[in-house]
Biopython code that builds the backbone (N, CA, C, O; Angstrom):
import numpy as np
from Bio.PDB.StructureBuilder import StructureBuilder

atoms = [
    (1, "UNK", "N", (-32.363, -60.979, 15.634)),
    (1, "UNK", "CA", (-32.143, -59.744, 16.381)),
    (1, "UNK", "C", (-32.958, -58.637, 15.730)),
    (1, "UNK", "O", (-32.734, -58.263, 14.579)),
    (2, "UNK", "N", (-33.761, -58.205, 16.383)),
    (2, "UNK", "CA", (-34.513, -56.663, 15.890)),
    (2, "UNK", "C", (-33.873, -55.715, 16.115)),
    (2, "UNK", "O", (-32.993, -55.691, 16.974)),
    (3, "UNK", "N", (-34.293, -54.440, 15.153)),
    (3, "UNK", "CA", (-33.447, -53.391, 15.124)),
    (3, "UNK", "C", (-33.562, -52.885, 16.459)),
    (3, "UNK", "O", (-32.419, -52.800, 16.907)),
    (4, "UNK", "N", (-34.304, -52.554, 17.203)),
    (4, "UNK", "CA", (-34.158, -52.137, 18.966)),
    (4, "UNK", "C", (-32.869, -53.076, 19.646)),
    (4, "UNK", "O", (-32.122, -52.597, 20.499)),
    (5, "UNK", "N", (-32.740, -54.434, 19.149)),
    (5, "UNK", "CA", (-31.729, -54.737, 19.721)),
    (5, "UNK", "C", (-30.166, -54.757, 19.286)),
    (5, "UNK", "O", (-29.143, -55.332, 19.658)),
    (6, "UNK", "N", (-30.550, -53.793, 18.271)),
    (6, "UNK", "CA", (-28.880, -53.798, 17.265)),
    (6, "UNK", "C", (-28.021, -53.499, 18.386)),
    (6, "UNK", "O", (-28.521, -53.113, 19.443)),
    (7, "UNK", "N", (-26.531, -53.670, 18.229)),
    (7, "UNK", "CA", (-25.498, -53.588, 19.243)),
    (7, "UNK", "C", (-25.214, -51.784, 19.291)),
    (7, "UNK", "O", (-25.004, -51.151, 20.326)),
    (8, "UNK", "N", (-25.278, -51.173, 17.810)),
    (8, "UNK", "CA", (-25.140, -49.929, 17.669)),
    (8, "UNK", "C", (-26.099, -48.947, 18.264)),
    (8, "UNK", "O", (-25.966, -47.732, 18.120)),
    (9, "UNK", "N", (-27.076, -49.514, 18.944)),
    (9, "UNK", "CA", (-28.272, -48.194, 19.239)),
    (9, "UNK", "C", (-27.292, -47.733, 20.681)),
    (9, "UNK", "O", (-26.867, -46.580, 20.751)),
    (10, "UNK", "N", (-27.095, -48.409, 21.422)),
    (10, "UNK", "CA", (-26.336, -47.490, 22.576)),
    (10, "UNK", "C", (-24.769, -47.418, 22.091)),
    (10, "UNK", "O", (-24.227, -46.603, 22.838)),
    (11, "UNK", "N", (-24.124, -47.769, 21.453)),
    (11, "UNK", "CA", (-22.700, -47.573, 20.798)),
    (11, "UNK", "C", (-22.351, -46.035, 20.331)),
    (11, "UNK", "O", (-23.115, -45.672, 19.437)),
    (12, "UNK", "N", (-21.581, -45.244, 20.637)),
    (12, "UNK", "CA", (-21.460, -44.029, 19.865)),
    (12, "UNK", "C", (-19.697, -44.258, 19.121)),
    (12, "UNK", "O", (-18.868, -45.166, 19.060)),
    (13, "UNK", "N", (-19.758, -43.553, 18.893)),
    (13, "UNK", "CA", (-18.471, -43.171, 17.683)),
    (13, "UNK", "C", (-17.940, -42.248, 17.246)),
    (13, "UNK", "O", (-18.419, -41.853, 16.183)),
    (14, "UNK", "N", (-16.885, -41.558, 17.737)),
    (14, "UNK", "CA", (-16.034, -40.337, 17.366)),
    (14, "UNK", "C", (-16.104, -40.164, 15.699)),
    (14, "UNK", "O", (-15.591, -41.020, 14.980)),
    (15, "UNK", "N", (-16.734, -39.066, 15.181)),
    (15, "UNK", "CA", (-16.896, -38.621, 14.035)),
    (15, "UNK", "C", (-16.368, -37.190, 13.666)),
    (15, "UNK", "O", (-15.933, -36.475, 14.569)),
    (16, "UNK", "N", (-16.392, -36.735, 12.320)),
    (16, "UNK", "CA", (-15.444, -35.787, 12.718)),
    (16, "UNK", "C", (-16.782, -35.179, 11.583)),
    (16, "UNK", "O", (-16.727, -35.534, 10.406)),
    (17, "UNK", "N", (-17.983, -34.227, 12.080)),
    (17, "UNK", "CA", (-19.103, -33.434, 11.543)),
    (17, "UNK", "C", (-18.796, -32.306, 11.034)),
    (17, "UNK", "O", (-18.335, -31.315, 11.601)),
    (18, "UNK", "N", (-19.156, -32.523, 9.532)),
    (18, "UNK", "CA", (-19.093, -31.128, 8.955)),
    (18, "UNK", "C", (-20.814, -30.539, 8.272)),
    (18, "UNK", "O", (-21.487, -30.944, 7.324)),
    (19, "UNK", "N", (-21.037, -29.411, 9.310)),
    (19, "UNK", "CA", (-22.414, -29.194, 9.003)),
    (19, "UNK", "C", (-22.293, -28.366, 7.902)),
    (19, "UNK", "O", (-21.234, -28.000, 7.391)),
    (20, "UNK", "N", (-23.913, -27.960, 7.403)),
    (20, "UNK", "CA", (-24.031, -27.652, 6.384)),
    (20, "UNK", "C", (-23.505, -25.887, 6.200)),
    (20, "UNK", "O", (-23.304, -25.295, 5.139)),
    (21, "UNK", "N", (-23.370, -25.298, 7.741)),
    (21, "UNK", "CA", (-23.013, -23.766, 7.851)),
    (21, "UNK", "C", (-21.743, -24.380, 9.020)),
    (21, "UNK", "O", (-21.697, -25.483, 9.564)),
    (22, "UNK", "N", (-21.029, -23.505, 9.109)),
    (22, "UNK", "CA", (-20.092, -23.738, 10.525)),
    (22, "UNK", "C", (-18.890, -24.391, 9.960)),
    (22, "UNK", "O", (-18.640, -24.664, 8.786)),
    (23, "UNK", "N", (-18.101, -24.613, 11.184)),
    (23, "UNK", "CA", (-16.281, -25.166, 11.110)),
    (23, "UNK", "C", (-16.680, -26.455, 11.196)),
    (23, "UNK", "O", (-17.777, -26.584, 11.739)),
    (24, "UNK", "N", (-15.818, -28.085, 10.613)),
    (24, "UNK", "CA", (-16.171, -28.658, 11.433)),
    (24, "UNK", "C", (-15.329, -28.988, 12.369)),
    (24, "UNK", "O", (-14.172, -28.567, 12.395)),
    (25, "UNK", "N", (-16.077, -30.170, 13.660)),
    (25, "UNK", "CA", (-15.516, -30.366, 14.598)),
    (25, "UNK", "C", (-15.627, -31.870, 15.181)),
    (25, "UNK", "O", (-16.309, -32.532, 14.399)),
    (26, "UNK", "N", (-15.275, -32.491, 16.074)),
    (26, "UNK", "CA", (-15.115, -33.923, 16.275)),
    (26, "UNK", "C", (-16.455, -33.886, 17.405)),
    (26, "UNK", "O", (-16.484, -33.193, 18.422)),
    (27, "UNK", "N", (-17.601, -34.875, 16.904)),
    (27, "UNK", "CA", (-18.268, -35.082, 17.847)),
    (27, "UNK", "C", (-18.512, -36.922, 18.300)),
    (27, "UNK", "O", (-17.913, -37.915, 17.887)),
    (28, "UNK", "N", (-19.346, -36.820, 19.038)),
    (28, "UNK", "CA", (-19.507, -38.543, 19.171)),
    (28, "UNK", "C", (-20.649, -38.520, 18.564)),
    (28, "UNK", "O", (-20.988, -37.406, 18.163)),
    (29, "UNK", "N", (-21.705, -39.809, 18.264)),
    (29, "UNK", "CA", (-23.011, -39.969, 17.523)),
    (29, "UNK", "C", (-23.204, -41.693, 17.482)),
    (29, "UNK", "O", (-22.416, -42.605, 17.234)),
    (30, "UNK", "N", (-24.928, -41.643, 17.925)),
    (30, "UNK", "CA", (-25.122, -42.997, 17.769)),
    (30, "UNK", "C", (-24.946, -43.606, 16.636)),
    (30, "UNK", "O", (-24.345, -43.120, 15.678)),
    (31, "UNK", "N", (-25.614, -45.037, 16.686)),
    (31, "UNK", "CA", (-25.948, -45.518, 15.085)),
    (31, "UNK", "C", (-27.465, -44.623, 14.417)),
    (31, "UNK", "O", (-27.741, -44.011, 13.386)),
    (32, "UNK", "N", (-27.922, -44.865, 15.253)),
    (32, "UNK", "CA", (-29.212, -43.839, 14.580)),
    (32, "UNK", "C", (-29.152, -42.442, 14.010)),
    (32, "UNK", "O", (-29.838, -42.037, 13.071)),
    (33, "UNK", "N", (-27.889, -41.474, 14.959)),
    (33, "UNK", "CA", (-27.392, -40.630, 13.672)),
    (33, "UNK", "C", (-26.917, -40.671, 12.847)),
    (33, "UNK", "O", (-27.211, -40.079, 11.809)),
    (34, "UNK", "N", (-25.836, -41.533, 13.075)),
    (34, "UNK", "CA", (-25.198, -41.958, 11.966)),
    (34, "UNK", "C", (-25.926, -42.293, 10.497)),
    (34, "UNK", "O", (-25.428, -41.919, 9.435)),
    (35, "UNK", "N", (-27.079, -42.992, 10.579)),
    (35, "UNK", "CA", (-27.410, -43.390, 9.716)),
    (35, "UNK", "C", (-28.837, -43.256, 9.693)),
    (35, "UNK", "O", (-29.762, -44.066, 9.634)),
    (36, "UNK", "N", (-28.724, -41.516, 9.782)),
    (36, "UNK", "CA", (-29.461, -39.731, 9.715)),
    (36, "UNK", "C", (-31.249, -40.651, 9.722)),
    (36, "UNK", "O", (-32.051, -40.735, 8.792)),
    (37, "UNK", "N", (-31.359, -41.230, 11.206)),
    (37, "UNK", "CA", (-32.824, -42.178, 11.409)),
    (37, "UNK", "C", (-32.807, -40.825, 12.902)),
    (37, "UNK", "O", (-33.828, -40.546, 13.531)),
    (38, "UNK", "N", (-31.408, -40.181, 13.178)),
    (38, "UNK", "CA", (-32.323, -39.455, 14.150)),
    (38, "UNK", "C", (-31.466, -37.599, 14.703)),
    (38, "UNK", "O", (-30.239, -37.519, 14.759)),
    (39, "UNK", "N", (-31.923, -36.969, 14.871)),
    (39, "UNK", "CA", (-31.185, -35.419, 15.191)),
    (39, "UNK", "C", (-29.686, -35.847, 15.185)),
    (39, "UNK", "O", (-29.351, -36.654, 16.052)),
    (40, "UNK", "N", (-28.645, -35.350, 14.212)),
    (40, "UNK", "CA", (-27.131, -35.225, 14.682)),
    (40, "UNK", "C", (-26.766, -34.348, 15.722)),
    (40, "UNK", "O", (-25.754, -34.528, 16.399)),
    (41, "UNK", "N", (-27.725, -33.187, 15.917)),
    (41, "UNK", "CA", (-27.093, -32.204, 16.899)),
    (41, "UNK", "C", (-27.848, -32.379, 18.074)),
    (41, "UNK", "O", (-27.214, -31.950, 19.038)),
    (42, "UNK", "N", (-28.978, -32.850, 18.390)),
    (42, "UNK", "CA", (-28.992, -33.058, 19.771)),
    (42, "UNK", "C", (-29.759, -34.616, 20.349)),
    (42, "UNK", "O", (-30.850, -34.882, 19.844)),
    (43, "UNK", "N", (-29.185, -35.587, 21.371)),
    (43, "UNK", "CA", (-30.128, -36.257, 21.341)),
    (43, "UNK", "C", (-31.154, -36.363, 22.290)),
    (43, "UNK", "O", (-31.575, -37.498, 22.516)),
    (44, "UNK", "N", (-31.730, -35.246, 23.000)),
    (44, "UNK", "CA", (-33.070, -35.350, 23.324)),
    (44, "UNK", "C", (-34.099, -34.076, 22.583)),
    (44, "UNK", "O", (-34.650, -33.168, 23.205)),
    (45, "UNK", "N", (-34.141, -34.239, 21.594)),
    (45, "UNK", "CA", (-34.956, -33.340, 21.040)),
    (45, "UNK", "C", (-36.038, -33.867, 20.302)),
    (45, "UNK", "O", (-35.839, -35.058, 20.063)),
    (46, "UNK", "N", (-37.186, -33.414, 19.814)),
    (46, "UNK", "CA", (-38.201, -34.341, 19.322)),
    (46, "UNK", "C", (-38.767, -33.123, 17.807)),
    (46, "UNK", "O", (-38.415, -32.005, 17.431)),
    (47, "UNK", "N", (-39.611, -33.973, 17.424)),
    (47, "UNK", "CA", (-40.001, -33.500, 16.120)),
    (47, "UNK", "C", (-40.446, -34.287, 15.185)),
    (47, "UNK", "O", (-39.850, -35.347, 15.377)),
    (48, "UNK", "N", (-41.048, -34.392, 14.400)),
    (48, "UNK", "CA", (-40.977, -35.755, 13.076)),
    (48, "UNK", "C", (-40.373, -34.962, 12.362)),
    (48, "UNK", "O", (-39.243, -35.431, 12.496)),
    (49, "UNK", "N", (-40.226, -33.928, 11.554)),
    (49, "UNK", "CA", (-39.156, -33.326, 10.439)),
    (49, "UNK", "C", (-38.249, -33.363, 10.702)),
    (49, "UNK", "O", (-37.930, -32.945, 11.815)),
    (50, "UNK", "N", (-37.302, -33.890, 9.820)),
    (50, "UNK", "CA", (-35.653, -34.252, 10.065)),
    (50, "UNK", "C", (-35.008, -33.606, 8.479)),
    (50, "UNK", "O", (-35.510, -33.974, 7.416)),
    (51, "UNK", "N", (-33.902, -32.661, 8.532)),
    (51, "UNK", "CA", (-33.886, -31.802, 7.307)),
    (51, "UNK", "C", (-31.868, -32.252, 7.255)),
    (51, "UNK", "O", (-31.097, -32.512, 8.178)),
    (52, "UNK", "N", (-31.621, -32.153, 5.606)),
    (52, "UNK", "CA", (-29.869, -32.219, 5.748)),
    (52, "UNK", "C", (-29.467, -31.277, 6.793)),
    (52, "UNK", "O", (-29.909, -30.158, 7.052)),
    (53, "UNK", "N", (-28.415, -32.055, 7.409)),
    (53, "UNK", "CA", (-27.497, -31.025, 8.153)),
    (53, "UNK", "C", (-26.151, -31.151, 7.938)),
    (53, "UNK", "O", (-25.293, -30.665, 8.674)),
    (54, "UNK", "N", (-25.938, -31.804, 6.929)),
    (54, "UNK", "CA", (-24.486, -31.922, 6.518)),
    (54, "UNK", "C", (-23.814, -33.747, 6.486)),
    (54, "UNK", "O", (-24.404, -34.762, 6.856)),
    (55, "UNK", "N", (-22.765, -33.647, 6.051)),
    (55, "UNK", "CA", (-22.210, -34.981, 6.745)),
    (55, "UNK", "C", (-21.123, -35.279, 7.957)),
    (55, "UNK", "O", (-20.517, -34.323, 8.441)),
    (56, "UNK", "N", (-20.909, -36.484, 8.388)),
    (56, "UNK", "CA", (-19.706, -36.948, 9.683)),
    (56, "UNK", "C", (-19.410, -37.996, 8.587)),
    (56, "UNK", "O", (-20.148, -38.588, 7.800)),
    (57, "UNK", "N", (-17.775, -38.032, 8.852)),
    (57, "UNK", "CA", (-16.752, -38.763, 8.497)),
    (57, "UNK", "C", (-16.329, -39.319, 9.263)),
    (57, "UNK", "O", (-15.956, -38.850, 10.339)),
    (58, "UNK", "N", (-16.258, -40.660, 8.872)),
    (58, "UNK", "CA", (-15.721, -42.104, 9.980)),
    (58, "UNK", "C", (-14.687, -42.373, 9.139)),
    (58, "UNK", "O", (-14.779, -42.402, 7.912)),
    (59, "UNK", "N", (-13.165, -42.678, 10.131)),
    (59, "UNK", "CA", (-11.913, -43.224, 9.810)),
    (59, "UNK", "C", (-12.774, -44.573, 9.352)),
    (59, "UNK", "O", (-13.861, -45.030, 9.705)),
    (60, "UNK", "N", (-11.613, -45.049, 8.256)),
    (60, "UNK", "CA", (-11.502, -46.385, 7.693)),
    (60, "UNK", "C", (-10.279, -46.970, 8.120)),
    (60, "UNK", "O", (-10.352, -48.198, 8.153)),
    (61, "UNK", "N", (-9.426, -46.608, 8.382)),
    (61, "UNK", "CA", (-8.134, -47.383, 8.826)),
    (61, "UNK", "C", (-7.074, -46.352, 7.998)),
    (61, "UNK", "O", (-7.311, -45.345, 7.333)),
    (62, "UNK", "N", (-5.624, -47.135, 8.373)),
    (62, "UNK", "CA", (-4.981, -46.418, 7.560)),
    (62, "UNK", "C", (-4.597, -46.103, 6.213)),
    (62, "UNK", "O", (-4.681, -47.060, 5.443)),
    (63, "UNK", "N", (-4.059, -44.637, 5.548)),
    (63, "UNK", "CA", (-4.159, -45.088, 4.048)),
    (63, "UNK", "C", (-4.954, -45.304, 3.421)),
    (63, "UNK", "O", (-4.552, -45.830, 2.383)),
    (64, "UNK", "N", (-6.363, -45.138, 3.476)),
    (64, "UNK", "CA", (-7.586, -45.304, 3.427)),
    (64, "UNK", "C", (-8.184, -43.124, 3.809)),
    (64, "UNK", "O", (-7.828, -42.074, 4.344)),
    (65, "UNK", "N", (-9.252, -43.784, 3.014)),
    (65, "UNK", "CA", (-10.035, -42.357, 2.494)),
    (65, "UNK", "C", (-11.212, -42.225, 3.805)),
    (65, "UNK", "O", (-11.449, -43.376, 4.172)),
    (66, "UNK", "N", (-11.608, -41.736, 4.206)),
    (66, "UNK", "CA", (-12.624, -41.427, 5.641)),
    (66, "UNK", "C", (-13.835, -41.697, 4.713)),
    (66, "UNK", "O", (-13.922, -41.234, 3.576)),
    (67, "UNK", "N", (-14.661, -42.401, 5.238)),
    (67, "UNK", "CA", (-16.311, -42.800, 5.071)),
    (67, "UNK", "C", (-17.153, -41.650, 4.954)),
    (67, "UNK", "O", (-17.337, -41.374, 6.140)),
    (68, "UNK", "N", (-17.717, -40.889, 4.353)),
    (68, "UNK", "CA", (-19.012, -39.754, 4.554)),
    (68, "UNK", "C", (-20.142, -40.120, 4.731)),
    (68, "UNK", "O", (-20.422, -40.738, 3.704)),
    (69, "UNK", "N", (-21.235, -40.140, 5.582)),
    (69, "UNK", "CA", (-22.307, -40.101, 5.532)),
    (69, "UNK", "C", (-23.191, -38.899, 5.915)),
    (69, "UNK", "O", (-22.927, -38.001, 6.713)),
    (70, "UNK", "N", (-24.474, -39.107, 5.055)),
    (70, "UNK", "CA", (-25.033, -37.529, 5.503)),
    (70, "UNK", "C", (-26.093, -38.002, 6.441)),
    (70, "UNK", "O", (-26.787, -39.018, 6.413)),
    (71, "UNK", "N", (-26.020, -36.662, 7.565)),
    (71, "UNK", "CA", (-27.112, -36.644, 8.437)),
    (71, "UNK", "C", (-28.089, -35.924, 8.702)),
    (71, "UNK", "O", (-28.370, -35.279, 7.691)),
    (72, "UNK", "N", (-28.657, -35.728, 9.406)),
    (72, "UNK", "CA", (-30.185, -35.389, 9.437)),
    (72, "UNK", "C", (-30.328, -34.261, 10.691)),
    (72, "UNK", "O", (-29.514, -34.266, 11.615)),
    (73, "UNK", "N", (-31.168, -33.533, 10.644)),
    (73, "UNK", "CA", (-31.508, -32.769, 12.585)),
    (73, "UNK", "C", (-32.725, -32.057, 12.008)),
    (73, "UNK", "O", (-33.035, -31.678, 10.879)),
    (74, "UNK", "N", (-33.289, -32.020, 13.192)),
    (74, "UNK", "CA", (-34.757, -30.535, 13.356)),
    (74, "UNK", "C", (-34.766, -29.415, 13.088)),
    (74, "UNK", "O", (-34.612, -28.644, 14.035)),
    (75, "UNK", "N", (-34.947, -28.824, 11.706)),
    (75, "UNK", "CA", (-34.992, -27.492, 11.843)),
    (75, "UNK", "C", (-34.661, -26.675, 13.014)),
    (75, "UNK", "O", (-33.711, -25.893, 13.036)),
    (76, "UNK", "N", (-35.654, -26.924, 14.206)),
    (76, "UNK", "CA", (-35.071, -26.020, 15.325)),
    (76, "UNK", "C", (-34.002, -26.484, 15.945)),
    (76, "UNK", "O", (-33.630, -25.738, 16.851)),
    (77, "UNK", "N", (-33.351, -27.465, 15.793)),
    (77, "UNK", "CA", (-32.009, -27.741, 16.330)),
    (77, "UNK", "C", (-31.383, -26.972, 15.519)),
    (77, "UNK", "O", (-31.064, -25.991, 16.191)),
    (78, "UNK", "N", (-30.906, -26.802, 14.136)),
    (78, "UNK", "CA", (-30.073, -26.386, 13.348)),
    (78, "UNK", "C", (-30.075, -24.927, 13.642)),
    (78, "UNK", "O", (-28.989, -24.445, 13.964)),
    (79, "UNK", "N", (-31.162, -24.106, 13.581)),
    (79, "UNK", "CA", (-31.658, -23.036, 14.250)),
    (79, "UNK", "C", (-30.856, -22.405, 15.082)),
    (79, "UNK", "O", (-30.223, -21.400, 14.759)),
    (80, "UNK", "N", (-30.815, -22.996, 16.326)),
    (80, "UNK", "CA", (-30.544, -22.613, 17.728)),
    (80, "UNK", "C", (-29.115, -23.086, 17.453)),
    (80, "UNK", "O", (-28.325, -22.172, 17.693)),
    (81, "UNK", "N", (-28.562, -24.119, 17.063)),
    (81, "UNK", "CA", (-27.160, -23.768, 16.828)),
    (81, "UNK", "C", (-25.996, -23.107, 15.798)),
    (81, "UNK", "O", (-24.802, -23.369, 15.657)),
    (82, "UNK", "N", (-26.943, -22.069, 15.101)),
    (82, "UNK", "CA", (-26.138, -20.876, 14.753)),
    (82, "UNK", "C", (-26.104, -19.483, 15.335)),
    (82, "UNK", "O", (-25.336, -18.639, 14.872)),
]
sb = StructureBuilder()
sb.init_structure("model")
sb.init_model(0)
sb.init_chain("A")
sb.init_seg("    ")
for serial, (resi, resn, name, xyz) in enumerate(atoms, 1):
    if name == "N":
        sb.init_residue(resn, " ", resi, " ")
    sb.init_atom(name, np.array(xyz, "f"), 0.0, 1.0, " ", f" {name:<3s}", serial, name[0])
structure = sb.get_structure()
């Protein structure tokens, strides 16, 4: 299986994003944001620079500590959403 055909590229996932300025809040996100290969804040936006924008936390189950991973976005995405 090649990565174009991973099960996660059209899969999204309730995350709960805490950017690097702002409250956070519960968004959805592919695997490719997830794992900051593409913009967390918008997905039709383009660019090759991809800069921190903070991390999203994925439940682990119960009793259990939430997952962090950090993600990625476009300068001008981050921009335009403050």
């Amino acid at each position: 299986m090649s990565d174009d055909d991973s099960p996660m590229t059209d899969m999204t996932v309730l995350v709960e994003y805490r950017p690097l300025d702002g409250e956070p809040r519960e968004i959805r996100v592919t695997g490719e944001q997830l794992h900051a290969r593409a913009c967390i804040v918008g997905s039709s936006c383009s660019g090759d620079v991809l800069v921190d924008a903070g991390h999203v936390h994925t439940t682990t189950g119960e009793r259990s500590a939430p997952l962090g991973w950090a993600v990625v976005a476009h300068p001008e995405c981050l921009a335009d959403e403050s």
